[in-house]
C-alpha positions in Angstrom: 22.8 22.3 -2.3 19.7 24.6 -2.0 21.6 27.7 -0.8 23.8 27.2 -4.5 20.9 26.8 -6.6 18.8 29.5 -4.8 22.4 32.0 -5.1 23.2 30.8 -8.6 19.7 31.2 -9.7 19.8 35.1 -8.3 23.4 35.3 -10.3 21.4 34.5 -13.6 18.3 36.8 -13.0 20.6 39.6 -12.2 22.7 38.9 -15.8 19.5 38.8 -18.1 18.6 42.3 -15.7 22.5 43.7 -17.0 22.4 41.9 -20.9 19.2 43.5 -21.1 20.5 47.0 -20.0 24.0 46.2 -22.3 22.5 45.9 -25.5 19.1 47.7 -25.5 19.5 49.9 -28.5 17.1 52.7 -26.8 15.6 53.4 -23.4 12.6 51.6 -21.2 8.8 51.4 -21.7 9.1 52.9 -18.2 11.4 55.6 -19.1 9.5 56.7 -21.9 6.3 56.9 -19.3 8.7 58.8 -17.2 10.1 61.5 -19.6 6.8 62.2 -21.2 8.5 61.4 -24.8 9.2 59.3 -27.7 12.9 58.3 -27.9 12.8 60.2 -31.5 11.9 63.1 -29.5 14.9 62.7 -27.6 18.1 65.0 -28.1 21.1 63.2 -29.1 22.7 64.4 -25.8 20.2 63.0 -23.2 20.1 59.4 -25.5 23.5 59.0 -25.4 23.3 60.2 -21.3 20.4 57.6 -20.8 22.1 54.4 -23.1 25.0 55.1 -20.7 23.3 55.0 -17.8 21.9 51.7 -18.6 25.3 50.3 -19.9 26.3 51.4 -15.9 23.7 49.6 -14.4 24.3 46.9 -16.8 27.9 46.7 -15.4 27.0 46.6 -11.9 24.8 43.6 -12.6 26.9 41.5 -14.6 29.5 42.4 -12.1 27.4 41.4 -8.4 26.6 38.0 -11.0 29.8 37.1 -11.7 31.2 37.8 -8.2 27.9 36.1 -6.8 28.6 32.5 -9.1 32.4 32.3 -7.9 31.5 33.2 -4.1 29.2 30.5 -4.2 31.6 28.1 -5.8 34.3 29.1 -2.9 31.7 28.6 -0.5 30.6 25.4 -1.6 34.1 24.2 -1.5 35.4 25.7 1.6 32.3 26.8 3.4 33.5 29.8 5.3 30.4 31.6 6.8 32.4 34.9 5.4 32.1 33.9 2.1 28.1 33.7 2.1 27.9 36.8 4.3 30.2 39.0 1.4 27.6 37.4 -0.9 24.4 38.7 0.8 26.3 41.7 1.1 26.9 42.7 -2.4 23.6 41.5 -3.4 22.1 43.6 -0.2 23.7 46.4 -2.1 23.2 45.9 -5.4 19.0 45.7 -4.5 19.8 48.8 -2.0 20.7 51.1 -4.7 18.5 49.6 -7.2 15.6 49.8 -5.5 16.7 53.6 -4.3 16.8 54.5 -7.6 13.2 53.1 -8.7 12.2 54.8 -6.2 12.7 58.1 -7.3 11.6 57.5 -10.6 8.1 55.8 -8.9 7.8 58.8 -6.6 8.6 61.8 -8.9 7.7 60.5 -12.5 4.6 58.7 -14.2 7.3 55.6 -15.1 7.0 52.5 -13.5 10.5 50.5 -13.0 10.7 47.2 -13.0 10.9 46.2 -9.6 9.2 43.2 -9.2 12.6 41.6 -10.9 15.4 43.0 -8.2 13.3 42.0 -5.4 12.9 38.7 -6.6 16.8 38.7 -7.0 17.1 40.1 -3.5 14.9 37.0 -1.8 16.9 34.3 -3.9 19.8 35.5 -2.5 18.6 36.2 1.5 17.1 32.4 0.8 20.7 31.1 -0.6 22.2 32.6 2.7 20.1 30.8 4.8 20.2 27.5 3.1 24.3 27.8 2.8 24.8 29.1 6.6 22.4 26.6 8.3 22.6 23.7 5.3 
């Protein structure tokens, strides 16, 4: 019971992160810190470069959800360890490259990504594990 409500509550967390990034009509706070510039500024070119970027990242967090919420729904109904390991998995890479790519902007830009939210995604769904493999 607490390794579903700690795995589904890391499913919903990562879909507000991707409906953000889907329908955001214009880049970040923190990408405006990082580029120096207004989104005005902006050519159409690099805009339409950056809202795609987003709309990528928004498809790989509505798409780690969704897998995330039926995994969990196979595992709570035929609780094969497999199951919650692919989960961790695919949330293990999902923060991996996430928080590769804050990185860079952290290290090589004034812009400050939010982090804070994929990490917190991460440890609901290393606590989810544990409660599903030893629940």
């Amino acid at each position: 019971m607490f390794g579903t409500l700690f795995t589904i509550a890391a499913a919903v967390l990562a879909s507000l992160f991707g409906l953000i990034y889907l329908f955001r009509p214009k880049f970040m706070g923190y990408h405006q810190k990082a580029l120096q510039k207004d989104w005005s500024e902006l050519a159409p070119e690099v805009q339409t470069l950056i809202l795609a970027l987003m709309r990528a990242t928004s498809a790989g967090f509505l798409s780690v959800a969704i897998a995330i919420v039926i995994l969990q729904i196979e595992y709570n109904y035929y609780q094969q360890t497999w199951i919650a390991w692919t989960t961790l998995i695919i949330g293990t890479i999902l923060a991996s490259g996430s928080f590769y790519a804050m990185f860079l902007v952290r290290s090589k830009t004034p812009g400050r990504p939010p982090i804070i939210p994929v990490f917190i995604i991460f440890i609901l769904l290393l606590t989810g594990f544990f409660f599903n493999i030893l629940g």
